[in-house]
N, C-alpha and C positions, 0 to 999 in steps of 0.2 A: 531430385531427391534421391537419394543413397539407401537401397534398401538395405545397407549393411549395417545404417545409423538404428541406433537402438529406440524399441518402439514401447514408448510409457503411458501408463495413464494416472494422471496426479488427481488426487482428492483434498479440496479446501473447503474446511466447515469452521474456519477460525470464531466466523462472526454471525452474521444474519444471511451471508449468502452460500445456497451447495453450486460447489462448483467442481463439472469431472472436464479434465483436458489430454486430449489424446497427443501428443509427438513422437515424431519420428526424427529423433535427432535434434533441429532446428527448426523442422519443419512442422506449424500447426495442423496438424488434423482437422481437430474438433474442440469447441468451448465453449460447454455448456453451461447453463446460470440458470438455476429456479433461487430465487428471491424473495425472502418472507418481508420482506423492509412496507410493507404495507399492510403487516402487522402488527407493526412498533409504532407504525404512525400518530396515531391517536395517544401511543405514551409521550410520545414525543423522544424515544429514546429505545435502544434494543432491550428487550428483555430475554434475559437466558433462558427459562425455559420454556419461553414459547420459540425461541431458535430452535433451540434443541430439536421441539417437537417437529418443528417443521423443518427440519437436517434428515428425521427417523424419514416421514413420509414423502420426501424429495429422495434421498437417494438414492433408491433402483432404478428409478423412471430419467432418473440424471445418468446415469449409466448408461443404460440404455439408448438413451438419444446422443451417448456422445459416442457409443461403437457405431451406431448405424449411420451419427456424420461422416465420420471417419473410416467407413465401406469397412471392417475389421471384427474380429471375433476378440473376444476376451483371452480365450486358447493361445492369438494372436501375440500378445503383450509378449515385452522381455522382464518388464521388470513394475513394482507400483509404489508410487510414490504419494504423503501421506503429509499434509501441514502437522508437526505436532506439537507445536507451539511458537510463537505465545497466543493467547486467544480466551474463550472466554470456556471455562473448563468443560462444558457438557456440551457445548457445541464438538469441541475437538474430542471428546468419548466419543460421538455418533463418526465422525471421520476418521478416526487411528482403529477403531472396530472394524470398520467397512471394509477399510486396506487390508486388518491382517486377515480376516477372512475372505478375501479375494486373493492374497496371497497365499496363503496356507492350502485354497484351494484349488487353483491353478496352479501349485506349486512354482510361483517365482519370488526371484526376490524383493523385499520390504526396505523400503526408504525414507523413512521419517525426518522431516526437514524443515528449518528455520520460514515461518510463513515472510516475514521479513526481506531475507534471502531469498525467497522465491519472486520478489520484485522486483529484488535484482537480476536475478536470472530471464525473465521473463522478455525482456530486450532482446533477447539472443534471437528471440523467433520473428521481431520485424527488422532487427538492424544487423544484425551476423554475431560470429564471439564478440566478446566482450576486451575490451583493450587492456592492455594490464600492463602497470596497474592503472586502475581510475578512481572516482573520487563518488558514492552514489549517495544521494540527496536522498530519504523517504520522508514521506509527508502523506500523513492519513489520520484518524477519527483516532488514534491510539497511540500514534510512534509519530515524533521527529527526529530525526537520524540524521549527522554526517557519518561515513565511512570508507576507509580506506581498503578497496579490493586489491589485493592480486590472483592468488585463485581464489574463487567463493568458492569450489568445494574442499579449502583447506580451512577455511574462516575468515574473520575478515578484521581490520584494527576500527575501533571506536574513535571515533574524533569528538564528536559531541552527541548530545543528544536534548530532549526537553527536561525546564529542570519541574514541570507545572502541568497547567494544557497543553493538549497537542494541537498544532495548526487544525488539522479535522475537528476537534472538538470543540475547538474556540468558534468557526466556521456553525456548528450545529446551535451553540449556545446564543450567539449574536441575533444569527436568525430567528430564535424564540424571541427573542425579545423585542425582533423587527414583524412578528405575526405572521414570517415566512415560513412553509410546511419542513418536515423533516424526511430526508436527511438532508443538512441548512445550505452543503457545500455548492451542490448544482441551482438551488435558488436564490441563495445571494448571487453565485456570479451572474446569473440571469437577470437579477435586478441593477447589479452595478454596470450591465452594458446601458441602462437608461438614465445611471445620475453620472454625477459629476466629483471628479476628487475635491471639496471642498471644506474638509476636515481635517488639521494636522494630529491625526492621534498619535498618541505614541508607539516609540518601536521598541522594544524589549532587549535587556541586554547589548544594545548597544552603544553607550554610553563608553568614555573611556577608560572606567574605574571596570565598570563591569566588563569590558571585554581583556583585563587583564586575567581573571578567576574566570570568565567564561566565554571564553572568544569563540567557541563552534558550539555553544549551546544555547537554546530556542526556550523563550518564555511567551506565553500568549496571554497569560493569568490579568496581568495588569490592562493588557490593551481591551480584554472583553470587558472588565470592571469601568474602563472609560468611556467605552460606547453604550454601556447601559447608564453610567450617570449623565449622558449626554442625552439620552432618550429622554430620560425619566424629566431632565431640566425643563424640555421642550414640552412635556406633558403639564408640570406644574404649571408653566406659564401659560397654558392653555392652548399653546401652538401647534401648530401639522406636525409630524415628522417626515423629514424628507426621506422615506425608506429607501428611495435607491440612490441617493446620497450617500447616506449613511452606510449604504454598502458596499459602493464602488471604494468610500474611504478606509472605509476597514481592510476591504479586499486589499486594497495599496497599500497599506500598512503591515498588513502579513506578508502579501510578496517579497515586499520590499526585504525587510528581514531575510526572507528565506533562501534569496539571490545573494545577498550581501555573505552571509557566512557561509552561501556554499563556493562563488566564488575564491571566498578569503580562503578556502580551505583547498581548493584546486591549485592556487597560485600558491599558497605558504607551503604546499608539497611538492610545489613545480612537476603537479601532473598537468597533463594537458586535454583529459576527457572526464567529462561531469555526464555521469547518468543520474534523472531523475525519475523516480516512481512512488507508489503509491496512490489512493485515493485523492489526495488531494492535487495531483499531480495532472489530473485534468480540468483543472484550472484556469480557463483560457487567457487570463492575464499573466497565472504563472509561465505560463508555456511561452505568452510573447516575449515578459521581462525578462527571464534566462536568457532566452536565447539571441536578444538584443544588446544587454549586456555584456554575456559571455563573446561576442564577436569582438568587443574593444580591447577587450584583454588578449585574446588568444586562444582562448580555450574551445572546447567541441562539445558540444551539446546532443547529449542522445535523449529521448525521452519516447516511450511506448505510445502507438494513438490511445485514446483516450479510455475504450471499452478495455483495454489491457491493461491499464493504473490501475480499475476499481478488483476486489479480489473476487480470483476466477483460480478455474483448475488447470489452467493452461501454464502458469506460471507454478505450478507446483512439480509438475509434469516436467517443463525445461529443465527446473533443478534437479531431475531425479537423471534423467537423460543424461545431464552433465556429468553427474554422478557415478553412470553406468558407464560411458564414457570414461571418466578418467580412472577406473577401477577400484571405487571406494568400496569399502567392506560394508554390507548393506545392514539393516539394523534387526536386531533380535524378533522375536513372534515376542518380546515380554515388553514390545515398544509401550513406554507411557505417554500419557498425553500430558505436556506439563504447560499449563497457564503462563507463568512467568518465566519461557524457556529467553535465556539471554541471547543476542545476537550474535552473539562468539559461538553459541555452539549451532553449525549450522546442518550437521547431521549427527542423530543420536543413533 
């Protein structure tokens, strides 16, 4: 490890989880995670301002545990880096505050950057730079993404995106209706390692009409709509539901999709490296099917283990690194947090 490589600490409060991550370059520190997701439980779904509230009273003590993983003083830092969107608005207040007043008071520089983009980046700390260009898949409770990297800290090209549900969310909704807890993604896959694919649901968008108007873009709206009138059919007639049938099927049905156009999209740019990230992206079926298909083709499969797909601060930290690294001009003390920050802009 290069103490010459710049030493960051990133703060992510997009959603329900604070996350502070310390690097040195490439190199992980620290990645820390207090997690309120078991206080949404019982909604069955995140609520903002109980995130919030629990972003306000996690974050020093998330600080704190990630200088002390990371042997390091605050003093220490070159630079801090700050999700400032897209996300859910009063979540990223409590994280774009935290930063500039961490910076303003250590006096370094401030890096507000695409939470998105920091999934991307976030690979750099288990598999090295990033190839460029490549082709990166995100798949989480909010974004389906293809895109095309060359530098991520110049920005990146959109290939497609979801035009409905996003796989994570399709994932969370399924589950409700299969009486599986929230959040759906880690208990459906858990129940589809006990059934059987024994369900042809449909796949979204890939038909051949549609993949002429949407060829890299992700619908999940119709395939949740099919698994719940398939539920509901099995209920009128009085029968079981196979729940972990019912989820290995669906599970097959999203993968499916999600391999299919990110290949199509690797190969129709004749690149030859598919990174994937995001929450959903510890998916342990997704994880086998890329990377079994992607060997027939040619292509090279990167994907984060799994504690690094769900969002953390360690990935906000990479991309600020990168950043300090390739000498971006870092971002005002008047950083806003914006909700619906696009993925093209990947530092404000």
């Amino acid at each position: 490890m290069s103490t010459d490589a710049p030493l960051v600490l990133g703060i992510e409060t997009s959603c329900d989880e604070t996350g502070v991550g310390i690097v040195r370059g490439t190199t992980l520190l620290a990645d820390e995670v207090a997690s309120s997701v078991e206080e949404h439980a019982r909604f069955g779904g995140v609520v903002p301002e109980v995130a919030s509230r629990a972003h306000l009273e996690a974050m020093v003590p998330t600080v704190e545990r990630a200088c002390a993983t990371a042997g390091v003083r605050l003093a220490d830092l070159d630079a801090v880096a700050v999700t400032s969107g897209p996300g859910l608005a009063g979540a990223l207040l409590v994280g774009v505050a935290s930063a500039k007043a961490l910076a303003l008071g250590l006096g370094k520089p401030l890096y507000g950057v695409n939470h998105l983009a920091a999934h991307v980046a976030v690979d750099q700390l288990e598999h090295g730079p990033l190839p460029e260009p490549c082709i990166a898949m995100l798949v989480s409770g909010g974004h389906s993404s293809l895109l095309r990297v060359t530098d991520l800290t110049a920005g990146v090209d959109p290939m497609g995106a979801t035009i409905d549900d996003a796989a994570g969310e399709a994932f969370d909704k399924v589950a409700r209706l299969l009486g599986l807890p929230f959040p759906g993604g880690p208990y459906v896959d858990r129940a589809a390692r006990e059934g059987t694919v024994t369900i042809d649901f449909p796949r979204g968008l890939t038909s051949r009409r549609d993949l002429e108007r949407h060829r890299f873009d992700f619908s999940f709206s119709g395939l949740k709509t099919a698994v719940a009138r398939w539920v509901e059919a099995k209920e009128r007639a009085g029968e079981p539901v196979p729940v972990a049938d019912v989820a290995a099927s669906f599970q097959e049905a999203v993968c499916d999709v999600l391999v299919r156009k990110a290949l199509d999209a690797a190969t129709a740019e004749g690149v030859e490296d598919l990174l994937v990230g995001g929450g959903v992206a510890a998916n342990s079926r997704l994880r086998a099917m890329i990377v079994e298909r992607a060997d027939r083709v040619g292509v090279r499969v990167r994907i984060p283990r799994p504690g690094l797909c769900t969002d953390n601060g360690a990935m906000v930290a990479a991309l600020g690194a990168e950043m300090v690294a390739r000498g971006r001009t870092p971002s005002a003390l008047d950083l806003p947090a914006d909700s619906s920050q696009p993925i093209t802009t990947v530092l404000v």
